[in-house]
PAVO-545597 format. One record per residue (C-alpha): residue number from 1; residue in three letters; x, y, z. Coordinates in steps of 0.05 Angstrom, whole numbers, plus 5000, padded with zeros to 4 digits. Example, Ala and Ser with C-alpha at 12.3 -4.5 7.8 and 13.67 -1.06 7.14 Angstrom:
# PAVO-545597
1,ala,5246,4910,5156 .
2,ser,5273,4979,5143 .
END
This chain:
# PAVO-545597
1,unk,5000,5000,5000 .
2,unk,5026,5069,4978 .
3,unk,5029,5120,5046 .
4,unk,4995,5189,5022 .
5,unk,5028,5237,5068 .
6,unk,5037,5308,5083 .
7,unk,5086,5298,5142 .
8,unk,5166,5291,5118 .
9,unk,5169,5253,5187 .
10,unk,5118,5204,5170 .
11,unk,5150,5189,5104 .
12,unk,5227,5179,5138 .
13,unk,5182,5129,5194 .
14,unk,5159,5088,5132 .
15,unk,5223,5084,5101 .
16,unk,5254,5066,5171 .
17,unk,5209,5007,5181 .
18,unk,5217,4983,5113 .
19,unk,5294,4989,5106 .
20,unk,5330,5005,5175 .
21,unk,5374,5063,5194 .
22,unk,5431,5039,5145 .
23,unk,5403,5079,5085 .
24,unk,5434,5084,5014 .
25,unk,5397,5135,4983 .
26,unk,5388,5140,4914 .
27,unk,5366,5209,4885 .
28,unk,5367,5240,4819 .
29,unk,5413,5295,4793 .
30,unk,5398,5367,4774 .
31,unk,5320,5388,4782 .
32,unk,5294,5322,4810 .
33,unk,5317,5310,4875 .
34,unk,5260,5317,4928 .
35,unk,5290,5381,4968 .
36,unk,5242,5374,5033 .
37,unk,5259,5295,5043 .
38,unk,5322,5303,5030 .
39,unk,5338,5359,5088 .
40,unk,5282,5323,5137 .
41,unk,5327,5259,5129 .
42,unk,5388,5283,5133 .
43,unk,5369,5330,5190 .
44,unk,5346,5263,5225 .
45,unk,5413,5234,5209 .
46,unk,5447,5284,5244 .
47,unk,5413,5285,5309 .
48,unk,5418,5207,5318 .
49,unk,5481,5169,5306 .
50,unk,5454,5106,5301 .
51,unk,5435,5124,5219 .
52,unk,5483,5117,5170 .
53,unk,5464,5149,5107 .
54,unk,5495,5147,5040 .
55,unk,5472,5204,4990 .
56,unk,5489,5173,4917 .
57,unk,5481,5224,4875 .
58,unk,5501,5278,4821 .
59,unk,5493,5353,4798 .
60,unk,5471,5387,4870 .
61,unk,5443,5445,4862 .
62,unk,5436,5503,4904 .
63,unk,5400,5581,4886 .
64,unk,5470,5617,4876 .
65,unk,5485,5680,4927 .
66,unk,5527,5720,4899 .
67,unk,5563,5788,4938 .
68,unk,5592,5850,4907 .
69,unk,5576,5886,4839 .
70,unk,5554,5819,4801 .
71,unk,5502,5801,4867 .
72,unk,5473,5869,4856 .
73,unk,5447,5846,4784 .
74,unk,5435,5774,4786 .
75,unk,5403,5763,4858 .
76,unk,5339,5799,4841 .
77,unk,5329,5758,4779 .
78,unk,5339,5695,4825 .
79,unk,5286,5721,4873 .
80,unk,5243,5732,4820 .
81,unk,5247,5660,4781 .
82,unk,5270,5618,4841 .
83,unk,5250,5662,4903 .
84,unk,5216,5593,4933 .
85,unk,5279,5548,4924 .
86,unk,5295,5510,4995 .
87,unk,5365,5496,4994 .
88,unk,5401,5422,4999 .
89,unk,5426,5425,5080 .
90,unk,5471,5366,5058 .
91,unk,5509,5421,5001 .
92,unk,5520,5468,5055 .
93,unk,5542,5432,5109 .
94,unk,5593,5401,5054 .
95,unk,5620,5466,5029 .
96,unk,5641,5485,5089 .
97,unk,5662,5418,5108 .
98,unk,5616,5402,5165 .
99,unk,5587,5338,5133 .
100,unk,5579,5304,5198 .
101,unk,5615,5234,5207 .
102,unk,5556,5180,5191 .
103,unk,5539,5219,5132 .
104,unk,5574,5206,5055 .
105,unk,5562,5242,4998 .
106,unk,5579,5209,4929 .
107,unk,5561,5250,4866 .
108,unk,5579,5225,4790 .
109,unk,5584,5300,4766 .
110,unk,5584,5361,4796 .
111,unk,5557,5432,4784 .
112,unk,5616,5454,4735 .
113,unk,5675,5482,4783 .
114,unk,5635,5485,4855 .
115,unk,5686,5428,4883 .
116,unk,5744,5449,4859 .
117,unk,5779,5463,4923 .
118,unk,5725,5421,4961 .
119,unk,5765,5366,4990 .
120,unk,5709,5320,5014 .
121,unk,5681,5328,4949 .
122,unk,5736,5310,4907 .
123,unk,5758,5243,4948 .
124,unk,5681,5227,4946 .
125,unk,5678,5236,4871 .
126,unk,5653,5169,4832 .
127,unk,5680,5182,4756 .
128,unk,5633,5134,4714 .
129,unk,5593,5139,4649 .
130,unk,5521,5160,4658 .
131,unk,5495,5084,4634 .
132,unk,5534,5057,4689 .
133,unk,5504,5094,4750 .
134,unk,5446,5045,4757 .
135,unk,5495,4985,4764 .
136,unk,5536,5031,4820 .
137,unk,5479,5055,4856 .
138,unk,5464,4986,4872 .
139,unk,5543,4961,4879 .
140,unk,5543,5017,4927 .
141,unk,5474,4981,4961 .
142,unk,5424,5033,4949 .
143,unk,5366,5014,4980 .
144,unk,5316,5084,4983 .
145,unk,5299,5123,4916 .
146,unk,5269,5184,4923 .
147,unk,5243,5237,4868 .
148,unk,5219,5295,4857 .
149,unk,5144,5281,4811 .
150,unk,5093,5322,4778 .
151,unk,5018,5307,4803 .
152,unk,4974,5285,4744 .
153,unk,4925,5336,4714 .
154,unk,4875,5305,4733 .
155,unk,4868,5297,4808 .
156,unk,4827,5229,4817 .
157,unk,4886,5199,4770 .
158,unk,4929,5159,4813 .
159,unk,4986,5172,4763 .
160,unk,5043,5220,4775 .
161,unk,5108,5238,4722 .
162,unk,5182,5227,4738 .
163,unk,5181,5287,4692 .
164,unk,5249,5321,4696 .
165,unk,5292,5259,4718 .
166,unk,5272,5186,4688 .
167,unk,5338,5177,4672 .
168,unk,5363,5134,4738 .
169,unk,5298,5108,4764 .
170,unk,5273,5077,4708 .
171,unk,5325,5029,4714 .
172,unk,5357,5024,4775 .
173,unk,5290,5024,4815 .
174,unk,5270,4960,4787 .
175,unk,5329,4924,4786 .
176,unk,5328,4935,4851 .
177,unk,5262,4909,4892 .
178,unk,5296,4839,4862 .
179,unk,5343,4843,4901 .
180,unk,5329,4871,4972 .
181,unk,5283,4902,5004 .
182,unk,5281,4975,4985 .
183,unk,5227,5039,4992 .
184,unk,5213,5089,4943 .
185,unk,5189,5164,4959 .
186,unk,5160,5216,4911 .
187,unk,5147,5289,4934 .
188,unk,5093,5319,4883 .
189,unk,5118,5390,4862 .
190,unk,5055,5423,4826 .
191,unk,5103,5468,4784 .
192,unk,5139,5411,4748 .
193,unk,5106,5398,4680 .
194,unk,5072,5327,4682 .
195,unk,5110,5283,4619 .
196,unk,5073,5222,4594 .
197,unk,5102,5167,4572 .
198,unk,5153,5128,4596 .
199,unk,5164,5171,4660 .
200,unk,5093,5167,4689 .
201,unk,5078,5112,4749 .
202,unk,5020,5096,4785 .
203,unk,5015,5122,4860 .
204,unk,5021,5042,4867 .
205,unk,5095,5039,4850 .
206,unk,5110,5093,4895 .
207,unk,5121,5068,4975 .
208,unk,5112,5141,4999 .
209,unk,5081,5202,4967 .
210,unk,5102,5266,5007 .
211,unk,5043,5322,4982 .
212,unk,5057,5386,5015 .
213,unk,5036,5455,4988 .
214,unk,5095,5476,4936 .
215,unk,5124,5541,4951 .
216,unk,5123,5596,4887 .
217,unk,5185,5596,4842 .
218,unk,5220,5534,4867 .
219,unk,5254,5504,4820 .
220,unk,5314,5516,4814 .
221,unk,5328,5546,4731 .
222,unk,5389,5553,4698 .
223,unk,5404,5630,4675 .
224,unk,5436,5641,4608 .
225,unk,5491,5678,4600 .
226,unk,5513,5720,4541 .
227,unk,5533,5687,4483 .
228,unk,5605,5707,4445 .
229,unk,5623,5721,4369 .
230,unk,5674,5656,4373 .
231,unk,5609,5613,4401 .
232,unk,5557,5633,4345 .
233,unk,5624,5612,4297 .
234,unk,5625,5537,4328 .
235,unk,5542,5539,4319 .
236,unk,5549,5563,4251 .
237,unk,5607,5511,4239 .
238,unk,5569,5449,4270 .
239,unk,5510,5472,4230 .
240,unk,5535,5452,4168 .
241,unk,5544,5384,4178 .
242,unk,5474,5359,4208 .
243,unk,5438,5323,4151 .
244,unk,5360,5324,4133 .
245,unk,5326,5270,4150 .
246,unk,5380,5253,4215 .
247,unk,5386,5250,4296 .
248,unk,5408,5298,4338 .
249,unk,5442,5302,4407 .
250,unk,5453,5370,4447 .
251,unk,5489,5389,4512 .
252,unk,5468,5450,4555 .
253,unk,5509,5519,4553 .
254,unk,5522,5574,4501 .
255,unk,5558,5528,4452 .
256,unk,5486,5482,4451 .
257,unk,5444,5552,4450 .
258,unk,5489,5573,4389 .
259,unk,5483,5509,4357 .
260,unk,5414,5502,4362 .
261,unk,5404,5582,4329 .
262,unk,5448,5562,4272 .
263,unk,5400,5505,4251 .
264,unk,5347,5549,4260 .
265,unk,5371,5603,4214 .
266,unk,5398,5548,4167 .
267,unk,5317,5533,4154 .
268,unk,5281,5600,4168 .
269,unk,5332,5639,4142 .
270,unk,5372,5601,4086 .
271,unk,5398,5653,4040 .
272,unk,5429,5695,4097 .
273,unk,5455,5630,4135 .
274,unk,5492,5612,4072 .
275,unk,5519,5688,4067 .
276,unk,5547,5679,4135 .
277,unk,5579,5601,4134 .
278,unk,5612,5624,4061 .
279,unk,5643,5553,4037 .
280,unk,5631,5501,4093 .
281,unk,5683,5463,4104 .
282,unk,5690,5396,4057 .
283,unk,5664,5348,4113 .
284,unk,5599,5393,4100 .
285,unk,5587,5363,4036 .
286,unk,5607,5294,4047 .
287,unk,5566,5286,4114 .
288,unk,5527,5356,4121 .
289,unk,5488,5399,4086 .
290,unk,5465,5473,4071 .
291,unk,5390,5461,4056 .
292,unk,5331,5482,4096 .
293,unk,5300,5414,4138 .
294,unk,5249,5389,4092 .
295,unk,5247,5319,4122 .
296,unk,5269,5353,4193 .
297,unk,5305,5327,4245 .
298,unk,5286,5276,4314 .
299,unk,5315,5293,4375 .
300,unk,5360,5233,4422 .
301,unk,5389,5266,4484 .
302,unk,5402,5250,4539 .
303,unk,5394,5318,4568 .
304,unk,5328,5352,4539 .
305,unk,5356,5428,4529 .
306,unk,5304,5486,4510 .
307,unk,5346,5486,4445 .
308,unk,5306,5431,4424 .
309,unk,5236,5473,4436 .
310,unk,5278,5524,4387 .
311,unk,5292,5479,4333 .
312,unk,5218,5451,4346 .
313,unk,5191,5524,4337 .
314,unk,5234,5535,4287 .
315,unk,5203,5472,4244 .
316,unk,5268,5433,4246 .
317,unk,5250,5378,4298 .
318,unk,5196,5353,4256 .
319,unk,5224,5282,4242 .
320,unk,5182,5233,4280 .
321,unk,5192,5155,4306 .
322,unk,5151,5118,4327 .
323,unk,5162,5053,4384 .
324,unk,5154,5000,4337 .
325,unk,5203,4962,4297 .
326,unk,5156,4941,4242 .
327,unk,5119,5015,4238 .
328,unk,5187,5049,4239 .
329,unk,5214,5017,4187 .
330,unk,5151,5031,4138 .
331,unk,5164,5101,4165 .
332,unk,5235,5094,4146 .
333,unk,5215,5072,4073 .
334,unk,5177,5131,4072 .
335,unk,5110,5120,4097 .
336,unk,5066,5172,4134 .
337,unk,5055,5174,4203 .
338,unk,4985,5177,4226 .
339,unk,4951,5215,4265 .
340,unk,4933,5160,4320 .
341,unk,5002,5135,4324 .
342,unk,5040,5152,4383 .
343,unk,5096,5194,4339 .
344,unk,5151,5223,4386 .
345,unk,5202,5281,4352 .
346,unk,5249,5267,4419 .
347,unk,5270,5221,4471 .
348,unk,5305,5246,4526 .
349,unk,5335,5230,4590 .
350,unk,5329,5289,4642 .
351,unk,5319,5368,4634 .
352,unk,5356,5426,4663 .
353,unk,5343,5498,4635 .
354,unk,5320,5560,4650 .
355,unk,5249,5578,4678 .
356,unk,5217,5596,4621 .
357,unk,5234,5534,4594 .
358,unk,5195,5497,4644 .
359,unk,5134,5538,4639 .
360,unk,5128,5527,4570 .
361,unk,5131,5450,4573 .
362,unk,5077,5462,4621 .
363,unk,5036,5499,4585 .
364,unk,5032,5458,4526 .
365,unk,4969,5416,4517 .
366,unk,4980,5343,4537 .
367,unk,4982,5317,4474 .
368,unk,5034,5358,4449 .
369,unk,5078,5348,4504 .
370,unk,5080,5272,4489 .
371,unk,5123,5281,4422 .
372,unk,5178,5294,4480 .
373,unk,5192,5226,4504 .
374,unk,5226,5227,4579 .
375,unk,5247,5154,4582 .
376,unk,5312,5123,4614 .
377,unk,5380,5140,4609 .
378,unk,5396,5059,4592 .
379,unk,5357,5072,4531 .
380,unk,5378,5140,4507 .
381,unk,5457,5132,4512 .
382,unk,5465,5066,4484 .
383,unk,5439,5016,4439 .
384,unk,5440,4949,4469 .
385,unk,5377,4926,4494 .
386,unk,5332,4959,4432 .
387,unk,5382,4962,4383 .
388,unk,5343,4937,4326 .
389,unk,5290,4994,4336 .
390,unk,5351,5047,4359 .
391,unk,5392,5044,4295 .
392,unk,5320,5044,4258 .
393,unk,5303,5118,4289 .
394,unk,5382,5143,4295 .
395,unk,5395,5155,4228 .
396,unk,5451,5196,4203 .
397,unk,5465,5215,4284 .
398,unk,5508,5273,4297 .
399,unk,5524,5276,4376 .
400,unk,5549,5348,4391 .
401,unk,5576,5363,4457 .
402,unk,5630,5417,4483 .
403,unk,5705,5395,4512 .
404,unk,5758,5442,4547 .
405,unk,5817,5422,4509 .
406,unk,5843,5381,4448 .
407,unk,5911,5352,4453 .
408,unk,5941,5356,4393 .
409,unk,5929,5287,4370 .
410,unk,5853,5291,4385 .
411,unk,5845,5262,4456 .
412,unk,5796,5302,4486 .
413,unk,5786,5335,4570 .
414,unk,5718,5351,4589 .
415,unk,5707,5338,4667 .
416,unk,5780,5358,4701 .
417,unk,5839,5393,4706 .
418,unk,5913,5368,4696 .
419,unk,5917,5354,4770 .
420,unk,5853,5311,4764 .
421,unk,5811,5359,4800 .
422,unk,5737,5343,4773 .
423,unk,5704,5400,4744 .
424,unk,5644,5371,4727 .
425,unk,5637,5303,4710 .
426,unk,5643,5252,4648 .
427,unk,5565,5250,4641 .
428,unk,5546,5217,4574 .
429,unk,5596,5246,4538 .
430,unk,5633,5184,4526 .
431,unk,5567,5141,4519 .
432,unk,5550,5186,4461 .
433,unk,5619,5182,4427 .
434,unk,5625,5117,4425 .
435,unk,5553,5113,4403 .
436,unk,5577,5161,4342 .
437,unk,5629,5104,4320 .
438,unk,5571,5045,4333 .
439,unk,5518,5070,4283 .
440,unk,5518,5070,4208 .
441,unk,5530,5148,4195 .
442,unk,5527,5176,4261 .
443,unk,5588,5229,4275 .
444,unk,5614,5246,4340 .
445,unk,5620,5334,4340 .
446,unk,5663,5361,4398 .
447,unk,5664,5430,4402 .
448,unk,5726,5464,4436 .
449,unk,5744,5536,4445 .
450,unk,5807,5551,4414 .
451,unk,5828,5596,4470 .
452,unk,5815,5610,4544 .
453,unk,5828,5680,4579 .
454,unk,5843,5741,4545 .
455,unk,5894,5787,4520 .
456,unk,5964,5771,4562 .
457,unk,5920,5717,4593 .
458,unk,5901,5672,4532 .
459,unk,5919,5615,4526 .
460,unk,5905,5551,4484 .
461,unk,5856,5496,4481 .
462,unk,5885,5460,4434 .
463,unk,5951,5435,4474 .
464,unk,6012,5383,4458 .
465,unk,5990,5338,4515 .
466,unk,5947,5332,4574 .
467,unk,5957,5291,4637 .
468,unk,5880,5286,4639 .
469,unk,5833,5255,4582 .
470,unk,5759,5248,4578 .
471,unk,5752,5222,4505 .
472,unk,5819,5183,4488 .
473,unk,5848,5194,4418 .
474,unk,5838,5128,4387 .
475,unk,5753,5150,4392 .
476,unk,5770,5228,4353 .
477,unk,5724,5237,4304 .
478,unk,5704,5316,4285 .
479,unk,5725,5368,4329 .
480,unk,5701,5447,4326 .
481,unk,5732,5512,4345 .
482,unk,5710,5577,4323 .
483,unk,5761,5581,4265 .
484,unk,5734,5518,4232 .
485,unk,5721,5441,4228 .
486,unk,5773,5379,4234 .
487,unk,5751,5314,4200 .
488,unk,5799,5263,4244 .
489,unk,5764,5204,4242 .
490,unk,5813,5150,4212 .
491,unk,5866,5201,4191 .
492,unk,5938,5189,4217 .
493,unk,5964,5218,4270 .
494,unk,6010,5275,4225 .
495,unk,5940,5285,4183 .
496,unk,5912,5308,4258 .
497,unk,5961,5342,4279 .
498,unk,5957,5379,4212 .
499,unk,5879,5391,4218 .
500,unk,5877,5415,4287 .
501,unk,5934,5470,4277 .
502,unk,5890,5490,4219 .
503,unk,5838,5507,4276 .
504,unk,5889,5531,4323 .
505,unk,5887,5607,4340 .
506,unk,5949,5636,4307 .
507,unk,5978,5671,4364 .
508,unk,6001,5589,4384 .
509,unk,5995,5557,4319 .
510,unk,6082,5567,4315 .
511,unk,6100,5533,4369 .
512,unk,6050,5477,4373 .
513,unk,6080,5461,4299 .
514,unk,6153,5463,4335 .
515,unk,6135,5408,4389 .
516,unk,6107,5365,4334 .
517,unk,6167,5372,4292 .
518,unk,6210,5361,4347 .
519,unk,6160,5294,4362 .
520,unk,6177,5271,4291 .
521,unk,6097,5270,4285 .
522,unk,6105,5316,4220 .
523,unk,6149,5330,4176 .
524,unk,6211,5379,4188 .
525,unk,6194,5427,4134 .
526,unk,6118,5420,4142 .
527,unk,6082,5491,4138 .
528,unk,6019,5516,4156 .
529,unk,5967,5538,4094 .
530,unk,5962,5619,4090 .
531,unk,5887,5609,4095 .
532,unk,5890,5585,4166 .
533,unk,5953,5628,4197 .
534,unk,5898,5680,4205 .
535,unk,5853,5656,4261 .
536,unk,5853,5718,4305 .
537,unk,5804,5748,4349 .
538,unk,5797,5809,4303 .
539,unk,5793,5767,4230 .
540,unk,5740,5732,4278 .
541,unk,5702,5796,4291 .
542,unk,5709,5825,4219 .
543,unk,5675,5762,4200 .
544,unk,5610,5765,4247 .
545,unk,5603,5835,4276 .
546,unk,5565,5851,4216 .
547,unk,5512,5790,4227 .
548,unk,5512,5816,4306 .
549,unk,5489,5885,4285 .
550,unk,5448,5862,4242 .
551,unk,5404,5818,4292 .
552,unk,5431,5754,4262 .
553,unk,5473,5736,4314 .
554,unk,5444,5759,4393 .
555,unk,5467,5754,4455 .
556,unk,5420,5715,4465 .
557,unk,5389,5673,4419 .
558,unk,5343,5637,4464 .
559,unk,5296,5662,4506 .
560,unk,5318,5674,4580 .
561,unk,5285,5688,4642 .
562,unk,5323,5760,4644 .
563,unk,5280,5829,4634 .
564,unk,5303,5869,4569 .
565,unk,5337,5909,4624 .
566,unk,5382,5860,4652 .
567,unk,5405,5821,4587 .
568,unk,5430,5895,4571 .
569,unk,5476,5887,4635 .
570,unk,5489,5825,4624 .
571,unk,5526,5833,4562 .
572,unk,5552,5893,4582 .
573,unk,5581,5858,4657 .
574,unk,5605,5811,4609 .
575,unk,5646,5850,4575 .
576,unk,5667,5882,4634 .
577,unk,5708,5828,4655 .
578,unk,5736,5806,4601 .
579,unk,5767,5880,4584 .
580,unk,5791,5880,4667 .
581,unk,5815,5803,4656 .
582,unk,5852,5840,4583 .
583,unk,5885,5902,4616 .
584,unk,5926,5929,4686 .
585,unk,5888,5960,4726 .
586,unk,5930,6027,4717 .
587,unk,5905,6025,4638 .
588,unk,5829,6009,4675 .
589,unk,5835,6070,4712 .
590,unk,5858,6108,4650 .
591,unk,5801,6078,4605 .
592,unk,5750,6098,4665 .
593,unk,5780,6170,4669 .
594,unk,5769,6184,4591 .
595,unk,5697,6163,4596 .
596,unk,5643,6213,4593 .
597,unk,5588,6227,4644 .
598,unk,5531,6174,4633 .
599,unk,5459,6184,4596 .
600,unk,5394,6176,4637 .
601,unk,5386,6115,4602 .
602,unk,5445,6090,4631 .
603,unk,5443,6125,4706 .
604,unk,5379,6081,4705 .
605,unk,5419,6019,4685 .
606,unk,5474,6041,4736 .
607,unk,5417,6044,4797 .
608,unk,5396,5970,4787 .
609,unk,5465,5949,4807 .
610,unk,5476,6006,4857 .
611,unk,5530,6049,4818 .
612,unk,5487,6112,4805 .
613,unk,5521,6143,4858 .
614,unk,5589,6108,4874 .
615,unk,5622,6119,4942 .
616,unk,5687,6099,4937 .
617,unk,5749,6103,4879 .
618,unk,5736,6035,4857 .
619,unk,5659,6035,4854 .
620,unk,5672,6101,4824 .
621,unk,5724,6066,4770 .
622,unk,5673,6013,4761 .
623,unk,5614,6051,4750 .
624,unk,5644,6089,4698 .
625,unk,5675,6020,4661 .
626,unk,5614,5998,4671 .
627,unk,5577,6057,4631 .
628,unk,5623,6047,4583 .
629,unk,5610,5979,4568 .
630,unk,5533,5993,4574 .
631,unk,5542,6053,4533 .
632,unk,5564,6004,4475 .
633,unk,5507,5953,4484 .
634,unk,5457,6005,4476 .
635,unk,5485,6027,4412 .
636,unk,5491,5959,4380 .
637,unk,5409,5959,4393 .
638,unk,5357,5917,4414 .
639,unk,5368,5876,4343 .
640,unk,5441,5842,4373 .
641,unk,5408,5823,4435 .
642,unk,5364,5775,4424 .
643,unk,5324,5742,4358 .
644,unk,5272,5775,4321 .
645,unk,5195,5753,4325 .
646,unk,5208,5720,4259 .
647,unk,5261,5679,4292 .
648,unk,5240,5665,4364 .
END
């Protein structure tokens, strides 16, 4: 019998009887872990020593507070779209290291850079691929599951969604009950959209359900930041090689946003798309193409981004599949789909985004929201165990998700640093690359900044060697920085050493090319092509400031949960430190100095971050930096912030 409960203390009692005080709890990452069970059973934990609780987890996730000049502008927009967030007592009490001593925390991937100097963190860390985490959750013993879940519409339904997070549950909870005795717990959240499919349950497979009244504006959403001129040039790059008629995999961040615009453009706006890509690169035309989606494209992710809604709005995600081999493969031979068939344009793993994002799932009418299939992680990142029906719907994949650096014969670092600090976490990543190599036509697409920092401070991504690699070499396939594509699948190792210097920025290109040389990987008197010693910040700007003023290429080119107001400061914040990460502070006080006295429009600007009225030499240096910067943003107009109606 399923316990209907309002009382977090009821629900731990239930759990307690069914289990014991030796509790390995199993919880989702990102949006679905159940924030009110959580703290009650850890707070239990704490006041009696006689529990010992295991959190097995990933991606925890607390509202950010942020001090100084950047809290000023972003903590009113986090009142306003997450104002009701509880925080996780277990984050807390770890980042200031006063976990207390029968309590663990094991996470697979981490909010990208929060435990970097977190030692507890870091020796706690479980590195694994995202298809494994079911088999270590229960290696590790896990014997509670508990999940956030959306209430059905209707409320004599005894059905409720897993929503934002089927990823885990839908295979590790099963698994499971045959082994040991376990409990699940749900904790209805009215303000998570209710997903059919594969992620709704009956109340009956549920142990507890915790209903409580759910506070306004808590979830916890994902703000965007400001997107670059050398990002929109990897979306524009990666554009050009996603068929008609194939698959498509996304990650979240500005590279995914930029990604997901390009495609966009490429079919709402072909002529000037093709004005701004030039001559794609040759892989374009042996695996790409340059037409708008007539045939459209179906969504496999393992991360659901609000990119997809864009390319969905945008009529790109318009290629359906349906669940059944037989059906699928009429479809596939170029039969309709109809209208009572259960036709899904995406299946997807989990969701993360901002709040807008999550409104508009839940606005949509029922039946549209089916078309985006949350099912299990087992069956998104892999294909044993449907692989008939997988490589049916996957055709032509392409798999596109972001790295930090490229050695220089293609191994790729995504989740740490060179003393094996974790940054984030492996995630799918490498599930999805080797899924690239597995399927007939798919393409694994890494996209990788050429360079990190700015001015004095650059540096390169694309580096002789790492001691550190997420993707090894012997699995390179394409890789993307803004100055262009490398094909390196099955080339030799001097024909990818070759391709990626082509993509190096110049200002390293020389002595990259020396350590090779030295390496005997190429040849002594080996020269890089004139058309690629020219990759430079400014050739990169001469190239797309033009598209940017001319609304082509926004800030942001997805909607946000920012007012019109504060995406003008964001940009401008943003390019406020990366001129102060650029230049001496003694040249920052001369640049400040030269700059005029602000215009009301500005002064108003200045207030919503407190600097109308400075009271002190630095505020007073950054206030007028600041106008500066804002000063600019204004001018480029509303057009190079964000898309058009005609776009959106």
């Amino acid at each position: 019998m399923t316990t209907l409960t309002q009382s977090f203390n009821t629900a731990i009692d239930t759990v307690v009887d069914k289990v014991g005080k030796q509790i390995v709890l199993g919880v989702p990452l990102g949006l679905g872990k159940p924030v009110g069970f959580i703290n009650a059973l850890y707070a239990r934990a704490k006041r009696d020593p006689d529990y010992n609780l295991v959190i097995f987890t990933a991606l925890s996730l607390n509202r950010p507070r942020v001090s100084g000049l950047a809290g000023q502008f972003v903590n009113p927009m986090f009142d306003r779209v997450m104002g009701g967030c509880e925080d996780l007592d277990y984050l807390l009490d770890r980042d200031r290291g006063a976990l207390p001593g029968n309590v663990t925390v094991r996470e697979f991937f981490f909010q990208a850079g929060s435990q970097l100097t977190n030692a507890n963190a870091q020796q706690n860390y479980i590195s694994t691929n995202y298809t494994f985490v079911a088999r270590d959750m229960l290696d590790a013993g896990a014997n509670v599951f508990a999940q956030l879940v959306a209430p059905h519409p209707d409320p004599a339904a005894e059905r409720v969604s897993l929503s934002c997070n089927p990823d885990v549950s839908l295979d590790v909870v099963p698994a499971a009950r045959a082994r040991w005795p376990i409990a699940v717990v749900g904790e209805l959240h009215d303000e998570l959209p209710y997903m059919p499919g594969d992620s709704e349950q009956s109340h009956a497979e549920f142990d507890v359900l915790i209903r409580r009244p759910t506070p306004r504006q808590s979830l916890f959403a994902v703000p965007k930041q400001p997107v670059t001129l050398a990002d929109h040039a990897i979306g524009l790059h990666a554009s050009t090689l996603v068929p008609d008629g194939g698959t498509i995999q996304l990650g979240i961040g500005a590279l995914g946003d930029t990604v997901a615009h390009a495609l966009g453009m490429r079919h709402q706006r072909n002529a000037a798309w093709r004005e701004l890509v030039g001559v794609p690169a040759a892989v374009a035309n042996q695996i790409g193409g340059t037409e708008p989606f007539e045939i459209g494209l179906y969504g496999a992710t393992e991360m659901f981004v609000d990119g997809f809604l864009a390319l969905y709005d945008a009529g790109v995600l318009k290629r359906c599949v349906v669940d059944d081999i037989n059906r699928q493969r009429a479809i596939n031979a170029g039969e309709a789909i109809s209208d009572d068939e259960q036709a899904q344009r995406l299946h997807g793993g989990f969701f993360l985004g901002p709040r807008c994002f999550y409104d508009r799932l839940a606005s949509m009418p029922l039946d549209e929201r089916r078309q985006f299939h949350m099912t299990s992680v087992g069956r998104i990142n892999q294909l044993y165990g449907s692989e008939e029906l997988d490589r049916l719907q996957r055709t032509d994949a392409r798999f596109i998700n972001t790295g930090l650096k490229c050695t220089l014969t293609g191994a790729v670092v995504s989740d740490a640093l060179d003393n094996h600090r974790v940054l984030s976490g492996v995630g799918g990543q490498y599930n999805f690359v080797a899924q690239a190599h597995a399927l007939d036509g798919g393409r694994s697409i890494l996209l990788v900044k050429a360079v990190r920092g700015e001015g004095k401070n650059a540096e390169s991504n694309i580096v002789w060697e790492y001691p550190h690699t997420t993707i090894p070499r012997h699995l390179r396939d394409i890789l993307i920085t803004e100055y262009g594509v490398a094909d390196l699948r099955g080339a030799t190792d001097r024909d990818v050493i070759a391709r990626l210097l082509n993509v190096t920025d110049s200002r390293f290109q020389a002595k990259l090319l020396a350590r090779a040389k030295s390496a005997g990987k190429i040849e002594a008197d080996y020269v890089i092509p004139p058309a690629h010693r020219q990759n430079t910040p400014e050739a990169l700007a001469s190239w797309l400031d033009p598209a940017r003023a001319g609304g082509l290429l926004p800030y942001f080119p997805l909607p946000t949960d920012w007012t019109n107001d504060e995406e003008v400061l964001a940009v401008a914040l943003s390019q406020l430190k990366a001129l102060q990460a650029a230049h001496h502070p003694v040249t920052l006080a001369a640049k400040a100095w030269r700059t005029g006295a602000p215009s009301a429009q500005v002064r108003q600007l200045l207030q919503r971050v407190g600097l109308a009225a400075p009271d002190s030499l630095q505020n007073r240096i950054a206030a007028r930096l600041l106008a500066r910067e804002l000063l600019d943003v204004l001018q480029q107009g509303e057009r190079a912030l964000r898309p058009g109606l005609d776009q959106r």
